[in-house]
C-alpha positions as CSV (number, residue, x, y, z in Angstrom):
1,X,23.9,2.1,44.4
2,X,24.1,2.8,40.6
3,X,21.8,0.5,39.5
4,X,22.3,-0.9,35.9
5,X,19.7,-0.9,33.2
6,X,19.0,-4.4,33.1
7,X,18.3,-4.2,36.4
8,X,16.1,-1.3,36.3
9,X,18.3,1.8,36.5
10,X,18.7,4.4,33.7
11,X,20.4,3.9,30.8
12,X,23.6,5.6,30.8
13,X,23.0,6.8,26.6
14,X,19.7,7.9,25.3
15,X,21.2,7.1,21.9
16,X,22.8,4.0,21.1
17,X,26.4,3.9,20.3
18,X,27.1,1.2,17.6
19,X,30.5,-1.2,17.7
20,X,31.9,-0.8,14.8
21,X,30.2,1.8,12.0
22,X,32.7,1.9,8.6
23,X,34.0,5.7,8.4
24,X,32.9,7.4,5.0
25,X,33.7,10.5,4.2
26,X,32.6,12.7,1.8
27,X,36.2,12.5,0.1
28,X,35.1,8.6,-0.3
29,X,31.8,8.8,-1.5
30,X,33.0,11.7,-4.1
31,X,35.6,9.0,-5.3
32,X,32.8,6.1,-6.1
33,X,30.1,8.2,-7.6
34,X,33.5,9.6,-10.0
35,X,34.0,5.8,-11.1
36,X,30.2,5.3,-11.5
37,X,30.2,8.0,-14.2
38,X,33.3,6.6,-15.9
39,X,31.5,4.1,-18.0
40,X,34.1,1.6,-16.3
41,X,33.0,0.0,-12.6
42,X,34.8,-3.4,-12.5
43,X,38.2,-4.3,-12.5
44,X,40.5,-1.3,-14.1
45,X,42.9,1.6,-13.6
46,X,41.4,2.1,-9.7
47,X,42.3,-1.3,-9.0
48,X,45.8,-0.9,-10.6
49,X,46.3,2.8,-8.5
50,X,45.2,0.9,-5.6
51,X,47.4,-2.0,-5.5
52,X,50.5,0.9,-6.1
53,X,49.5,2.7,-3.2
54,X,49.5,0.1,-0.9
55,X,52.4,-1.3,-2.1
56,X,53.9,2.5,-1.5
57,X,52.4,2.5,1.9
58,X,53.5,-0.9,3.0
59,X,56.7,-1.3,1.5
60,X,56.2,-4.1,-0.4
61,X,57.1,-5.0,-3.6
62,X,53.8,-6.2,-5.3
63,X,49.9,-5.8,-3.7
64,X,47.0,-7.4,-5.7
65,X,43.8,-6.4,-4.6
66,X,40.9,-9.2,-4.1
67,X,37.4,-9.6,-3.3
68,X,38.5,-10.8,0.1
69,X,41.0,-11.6,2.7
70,X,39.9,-14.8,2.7
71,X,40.4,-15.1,-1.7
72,X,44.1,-14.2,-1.1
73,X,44.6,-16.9,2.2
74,X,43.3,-19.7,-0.4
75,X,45.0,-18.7,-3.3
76,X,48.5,-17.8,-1.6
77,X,47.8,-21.7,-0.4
78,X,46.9,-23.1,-3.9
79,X,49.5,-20.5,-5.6
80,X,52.4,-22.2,-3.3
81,X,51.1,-25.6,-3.8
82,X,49.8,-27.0,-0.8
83,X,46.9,-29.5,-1.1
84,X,46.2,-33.0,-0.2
85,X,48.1,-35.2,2.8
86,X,49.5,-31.6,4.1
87,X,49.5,-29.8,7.3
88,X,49.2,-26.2,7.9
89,X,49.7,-25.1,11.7
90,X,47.3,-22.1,12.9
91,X,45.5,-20.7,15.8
92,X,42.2,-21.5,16.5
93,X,42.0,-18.4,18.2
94,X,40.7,-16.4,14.9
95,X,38.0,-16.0,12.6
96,X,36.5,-19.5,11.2
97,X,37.9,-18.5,7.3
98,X,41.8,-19.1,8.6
99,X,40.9,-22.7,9.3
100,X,38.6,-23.1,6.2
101,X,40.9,-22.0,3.2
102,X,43.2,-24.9,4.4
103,X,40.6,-27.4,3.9
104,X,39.3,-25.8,0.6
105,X,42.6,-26.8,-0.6
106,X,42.5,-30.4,0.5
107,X,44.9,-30.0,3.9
108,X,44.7,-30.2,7.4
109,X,44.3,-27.5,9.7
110,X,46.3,-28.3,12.7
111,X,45.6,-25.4,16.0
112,X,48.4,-24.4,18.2
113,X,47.1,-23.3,21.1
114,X,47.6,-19.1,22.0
115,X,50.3,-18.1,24.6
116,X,48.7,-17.3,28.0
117,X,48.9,-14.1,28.2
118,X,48.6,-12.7,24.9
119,X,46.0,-13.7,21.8
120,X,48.8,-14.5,19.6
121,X,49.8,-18.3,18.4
122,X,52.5,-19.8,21.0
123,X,55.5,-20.9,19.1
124,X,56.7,-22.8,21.7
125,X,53.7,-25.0,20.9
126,X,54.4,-24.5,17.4
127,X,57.3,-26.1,18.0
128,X,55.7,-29.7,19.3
129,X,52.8,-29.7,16.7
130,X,55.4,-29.7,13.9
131,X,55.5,-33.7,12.1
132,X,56.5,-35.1,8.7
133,X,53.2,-33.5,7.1
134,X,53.7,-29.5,8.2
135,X,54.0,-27.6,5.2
136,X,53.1,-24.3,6.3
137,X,52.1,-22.0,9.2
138,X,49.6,-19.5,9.1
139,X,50.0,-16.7,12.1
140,X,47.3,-14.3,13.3
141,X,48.0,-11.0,14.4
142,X,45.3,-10.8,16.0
143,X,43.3,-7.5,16.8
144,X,46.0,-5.7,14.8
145,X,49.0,-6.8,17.3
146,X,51.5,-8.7,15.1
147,X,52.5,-12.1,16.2
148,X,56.0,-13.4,17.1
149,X,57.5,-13.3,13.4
150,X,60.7,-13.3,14.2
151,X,60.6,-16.3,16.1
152,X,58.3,-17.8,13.6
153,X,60.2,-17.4,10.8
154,X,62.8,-19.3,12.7
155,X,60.8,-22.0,13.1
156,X,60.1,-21.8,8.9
157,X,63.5,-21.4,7.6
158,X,65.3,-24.5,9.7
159,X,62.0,-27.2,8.9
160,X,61.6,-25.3,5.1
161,X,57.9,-24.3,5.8
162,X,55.6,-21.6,4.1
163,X,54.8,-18.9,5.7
164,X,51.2,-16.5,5.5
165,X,50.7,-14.1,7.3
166,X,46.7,-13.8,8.2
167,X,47.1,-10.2,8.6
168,X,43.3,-9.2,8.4
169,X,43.1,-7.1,11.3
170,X,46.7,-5.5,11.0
171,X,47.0,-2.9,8.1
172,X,48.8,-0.2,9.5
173,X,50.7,-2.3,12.2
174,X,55.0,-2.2,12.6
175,X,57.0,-4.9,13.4
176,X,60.6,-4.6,14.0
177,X,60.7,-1.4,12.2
178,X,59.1,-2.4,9.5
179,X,54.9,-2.4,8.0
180,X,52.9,-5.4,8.3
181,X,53.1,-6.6,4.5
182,X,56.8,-5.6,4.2
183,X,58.4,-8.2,5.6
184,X,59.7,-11.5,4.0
185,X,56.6,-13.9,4.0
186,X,53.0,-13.2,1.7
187,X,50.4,-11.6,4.0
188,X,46.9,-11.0,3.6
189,X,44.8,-7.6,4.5
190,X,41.2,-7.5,4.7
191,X,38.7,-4.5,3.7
192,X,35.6,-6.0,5.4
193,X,32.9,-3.4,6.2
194,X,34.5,-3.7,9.9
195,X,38.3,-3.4,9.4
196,X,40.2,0.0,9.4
197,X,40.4,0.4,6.4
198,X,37.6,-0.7,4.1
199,X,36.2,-1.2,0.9
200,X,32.7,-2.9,1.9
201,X,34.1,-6.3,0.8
202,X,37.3,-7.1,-0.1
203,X,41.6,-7.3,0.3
204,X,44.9,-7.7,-0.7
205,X,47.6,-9.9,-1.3
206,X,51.2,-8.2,-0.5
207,X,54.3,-10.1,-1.7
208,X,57.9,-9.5,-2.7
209,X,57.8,-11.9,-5.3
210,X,56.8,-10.8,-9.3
211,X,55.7,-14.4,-9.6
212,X,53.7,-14.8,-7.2
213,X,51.6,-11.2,-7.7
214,X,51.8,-12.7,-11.5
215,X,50.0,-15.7,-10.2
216,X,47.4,-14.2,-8.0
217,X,45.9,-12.4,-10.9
218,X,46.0,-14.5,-13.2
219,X,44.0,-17.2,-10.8
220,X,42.0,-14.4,-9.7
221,X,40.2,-13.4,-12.8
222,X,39.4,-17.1,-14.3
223,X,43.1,-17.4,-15.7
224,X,42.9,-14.9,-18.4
225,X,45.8,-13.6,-19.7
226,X,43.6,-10.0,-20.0
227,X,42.0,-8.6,-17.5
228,X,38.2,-7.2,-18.9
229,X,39.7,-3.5,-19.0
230,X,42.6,-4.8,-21.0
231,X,40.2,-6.9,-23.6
232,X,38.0,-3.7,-24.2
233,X,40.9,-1.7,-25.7
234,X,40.3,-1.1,-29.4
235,X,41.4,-4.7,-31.1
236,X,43.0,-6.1,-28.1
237,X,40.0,-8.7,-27.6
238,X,42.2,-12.0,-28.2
239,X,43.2,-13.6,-24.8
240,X,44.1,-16.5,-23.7
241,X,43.1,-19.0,-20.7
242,X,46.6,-20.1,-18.8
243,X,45.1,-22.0,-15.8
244,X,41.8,-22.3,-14.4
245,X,41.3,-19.9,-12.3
246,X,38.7,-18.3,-9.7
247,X,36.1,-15.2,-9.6
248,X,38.2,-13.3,-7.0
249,X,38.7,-9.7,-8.4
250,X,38.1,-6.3,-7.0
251,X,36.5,-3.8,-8.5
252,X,36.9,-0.1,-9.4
253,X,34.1,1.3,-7.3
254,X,35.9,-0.9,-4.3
255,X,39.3,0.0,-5.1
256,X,38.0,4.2,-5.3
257,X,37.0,3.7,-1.5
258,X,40.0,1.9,-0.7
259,X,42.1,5.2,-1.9
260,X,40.3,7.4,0.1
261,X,40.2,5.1,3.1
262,X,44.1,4.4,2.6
263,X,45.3,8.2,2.6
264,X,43.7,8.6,6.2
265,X,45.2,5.2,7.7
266,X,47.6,6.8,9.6
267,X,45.4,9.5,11.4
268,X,42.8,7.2,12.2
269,X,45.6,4.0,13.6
270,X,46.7,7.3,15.9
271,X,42.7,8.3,16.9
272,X,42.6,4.4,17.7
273,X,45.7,3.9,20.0
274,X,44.5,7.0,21.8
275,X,41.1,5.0,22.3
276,X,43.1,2.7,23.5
277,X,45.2,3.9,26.0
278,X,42.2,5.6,27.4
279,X,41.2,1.9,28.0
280,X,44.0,0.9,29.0
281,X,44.8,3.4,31.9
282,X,41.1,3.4,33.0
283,X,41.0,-0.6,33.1
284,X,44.4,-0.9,34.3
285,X,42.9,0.6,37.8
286,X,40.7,-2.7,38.3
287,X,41.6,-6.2,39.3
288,X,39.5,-8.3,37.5
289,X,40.3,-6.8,34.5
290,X,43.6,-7.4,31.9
291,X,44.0,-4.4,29.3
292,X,45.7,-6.2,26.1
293,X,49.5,-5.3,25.8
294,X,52.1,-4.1,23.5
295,X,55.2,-6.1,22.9
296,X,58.2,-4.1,22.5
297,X,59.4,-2.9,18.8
298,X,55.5,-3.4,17.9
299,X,53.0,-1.0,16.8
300,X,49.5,-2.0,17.1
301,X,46.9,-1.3,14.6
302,X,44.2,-1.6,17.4
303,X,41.4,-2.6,14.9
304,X,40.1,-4.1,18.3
305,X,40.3,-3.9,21.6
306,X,40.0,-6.8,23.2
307,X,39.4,-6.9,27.1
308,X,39.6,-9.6,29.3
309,X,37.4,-10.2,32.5
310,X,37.9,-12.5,35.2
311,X,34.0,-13.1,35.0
312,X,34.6,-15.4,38.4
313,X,35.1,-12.4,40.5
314,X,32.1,-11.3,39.1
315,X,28.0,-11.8,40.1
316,X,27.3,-12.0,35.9
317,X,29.2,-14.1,33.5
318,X,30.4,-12.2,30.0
319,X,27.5,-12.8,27.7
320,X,25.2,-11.0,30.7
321,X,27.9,-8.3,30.7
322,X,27.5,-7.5,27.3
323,X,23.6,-7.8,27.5
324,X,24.3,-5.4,30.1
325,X,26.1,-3.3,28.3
326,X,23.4,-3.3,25.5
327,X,20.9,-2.0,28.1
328,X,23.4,1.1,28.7
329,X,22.7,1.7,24.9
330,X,26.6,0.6,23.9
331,X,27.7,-2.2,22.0
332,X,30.5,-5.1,22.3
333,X,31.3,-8.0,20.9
334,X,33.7,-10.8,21.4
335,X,36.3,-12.0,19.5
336,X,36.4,-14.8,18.7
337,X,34.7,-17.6,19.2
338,X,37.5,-20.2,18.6
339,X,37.2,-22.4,15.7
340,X,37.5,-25.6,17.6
341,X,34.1,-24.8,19.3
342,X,32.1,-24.4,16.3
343,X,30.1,-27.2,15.4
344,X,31.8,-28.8,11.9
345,X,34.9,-28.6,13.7
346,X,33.5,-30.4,16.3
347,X,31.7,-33.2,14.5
348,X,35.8,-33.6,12.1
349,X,38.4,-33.0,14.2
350,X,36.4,-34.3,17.4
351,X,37.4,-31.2,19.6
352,X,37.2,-31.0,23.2
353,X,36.9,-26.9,24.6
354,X,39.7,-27.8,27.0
355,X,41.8,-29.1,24.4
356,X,42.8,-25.3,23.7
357,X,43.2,-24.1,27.5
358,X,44.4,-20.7,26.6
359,X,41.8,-19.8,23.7
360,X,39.1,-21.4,25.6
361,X,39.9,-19.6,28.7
362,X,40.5,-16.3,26.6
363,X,37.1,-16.3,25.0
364,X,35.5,-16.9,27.9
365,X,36.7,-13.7,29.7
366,X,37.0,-11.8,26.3
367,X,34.8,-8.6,25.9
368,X,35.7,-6.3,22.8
369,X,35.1,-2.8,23.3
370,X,33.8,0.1,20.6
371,X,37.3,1.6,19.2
372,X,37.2,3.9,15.8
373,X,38.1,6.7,15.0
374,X,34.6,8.3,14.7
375,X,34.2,8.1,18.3
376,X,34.2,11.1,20.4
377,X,36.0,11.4,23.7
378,X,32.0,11.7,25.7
379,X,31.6,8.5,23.8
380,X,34.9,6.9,25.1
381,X,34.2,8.1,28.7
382,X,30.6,6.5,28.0
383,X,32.1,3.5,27.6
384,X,34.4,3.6,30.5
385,X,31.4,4.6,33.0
386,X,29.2,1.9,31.6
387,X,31.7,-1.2,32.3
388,X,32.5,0.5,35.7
389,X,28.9,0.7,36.6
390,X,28.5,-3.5,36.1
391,X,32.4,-4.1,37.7
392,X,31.1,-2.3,40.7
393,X,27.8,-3.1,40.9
394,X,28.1,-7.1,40.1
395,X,31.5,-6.9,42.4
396,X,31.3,-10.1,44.6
């Protein structure tokens, strides 16, 4: 019997393989220590290149680049006017700052439920949770794997909702022939340490509309009609406060990593979907395990890979698998823990876990596995041997 390290057998690494490292290069870290010497670091010309690159690399009309993913939900919310007595459908299967930005601007979050077999929002259910109140939905696509937009924008266009499109996980993902951030509604990238492409902290805003891109910087930098590189030109230190805006700006040391990162996107999306159809084909070979799919006409960014477990077929439950897997010297993690079962949510909204079957169900039997582009294939394979090791050994 191949006896697992928690149990007392050898661990299957001597050296610990981490979950999810950022990839630097020396192209990136050349590009920061350049802005560093500029005698300019904040806001400036980097940010401006930036925001034209991705707008070249998306398709999009307009990108504005932010501190965060979760600056551009909230202002593309406060930008389009929803506040108090609203109601903005999501997913509660997602990251707690989807759910957050709607109460920052006085609405209601209301969760739709995912669809069964996939972590994306069901718009079937969308559908029943729509009342007087909706104003706005806010999709997921989660791991990278665009949700149903077609079908959601549908669902938009004949009750006259907003759309934004939480596309943290997704830069680099098609749908229907076309980028993430390309098509017709405002969606949101982050740059998080974690995500494919980053920037440390940080994201963007991608919209078709000169208004809206207008809007998002002027809210973004405190409402100033000039951005701090503008007001530093020789006599052009007069500017004027339009609204009253936030602190939400990138800077140029951010926005020189984001270049870098941004010219390898494509290599390292095709170094992850290999990763993951190594998964794939090795986990398709056992029972209690369900490798995520691909729906047809999508390509997935795989910033995660998200496993699922039928832990009852098991001798171990997921949060001993994952110890277990720690002991082997490689890391998971699990995503997410859906918002309805964190404890404000709880204590507001009065949430049940069963009153999200699916995303309850899902997290419990959800295991995300190491996937960038820094791994090696012996690291992969490690990986693969590890989880086989606990599905055989803890096999009932």
């Amino acid at each position: 019997m191949n006896v697992p390290a928690i149990e007392g057998g050898a661990p299957l690494r001597s050296t610990y393989l981490p979950f999810s490292p950022p990839d630097i290069t020396e192209s990136e870290i050349k590009s920061v220590v350049e802005v560093l010497k500029s005698g300019w670091i904040t806001r400036g010309k980097k940010c401006e290149e930036f925001e034209h690159l991705l707008a070249a690399y998306t398709g999009a009309a307009h990108a504005v680049v932010l501190s965060s993913a979760t600056a551009g939900l909230f202002l593309s919310l406060r930008i389009f006017g929803i506040g108090e007595d609203d109601e903005v459908i999501t997913t509660p299967y997602t990251f707690a700052a989807t759910a957050n930005v709607i109460l920052h601007v006085g609405a209601r979050p209301v969760f739709v439920d995912i669809d069964a077999d996939t972590f994306l929002i069901s718009t079937d259910q969308i559908k029943r949770k729509l009342s007087k109140k909706t104003r706005a939905i806010i999709p997921v696509h989660f791991a990278g794997h665009p949700a149903d937009m077609d079908e959601i924008s549908r669902i938009a266009d004949l009750h006259d909702l907003l759309v934004i499109e939480d596309a943290a996980h997704a830069i680099g993902a098609v749908y229907s022939g076309k980028r993430i951030g390309n098509g017709e509604h405002t969606a949101v990238f982050s740059f998080h340490a974690v995500k494919n492409l980053t920037t440390a902290e940080g994201g963007a805003v991608m919209t078709g509309d000169a208004r809206i891109a207008h809007q998002l910087r002027l809210f973004s930098l405190h409402g100033q009609t000039k951005d701090a590189y503008e007001k530093l030109r020789a006599g052009s230190w007069k500017y004027d406060i339009a609204l009253p805006g936030y602190k939400f700006n990138m800077t140029d040391i951010q926005a020189a990593l984001g270049i870098e990162q941004l010219r390898r996107i494509e290599e390292n999306r095709r170094r992850r979907e290999t990763i993951a159809q190594t998964y794939s084909t090795f986990f398709g070979e056992y029972a209690c395990a369900k490798v995520p799919e691909v729906k047809k006409g999508v390509t997935h960014a795989w910033h995660l890979f998200p496993l699922r477990i039928d832990f009852s077929r098991l001798r171990i439950d997921r949060d001993r698998f994952i110890a277990a897997l720690a002991a082997e010297n490689i890391s998971a993690n699990v995503h997410f823990i859906p918002v309805h079962l964190m404890s404000f949510y709880r204590k507001i909204f009065d949430f049940q876990p069963e009153d999200f079957p699916a995303s309850y169900s899902a997290f419990l039997q959800e295991v995300s596995l190491p996937i960038y582009p820094t791994l090696t294939q012996g690291d992969v394979q490690n990986v693969c041997e590890a989880c086989a090791r606990l599905l055989h050994y803890y096999k009932k």
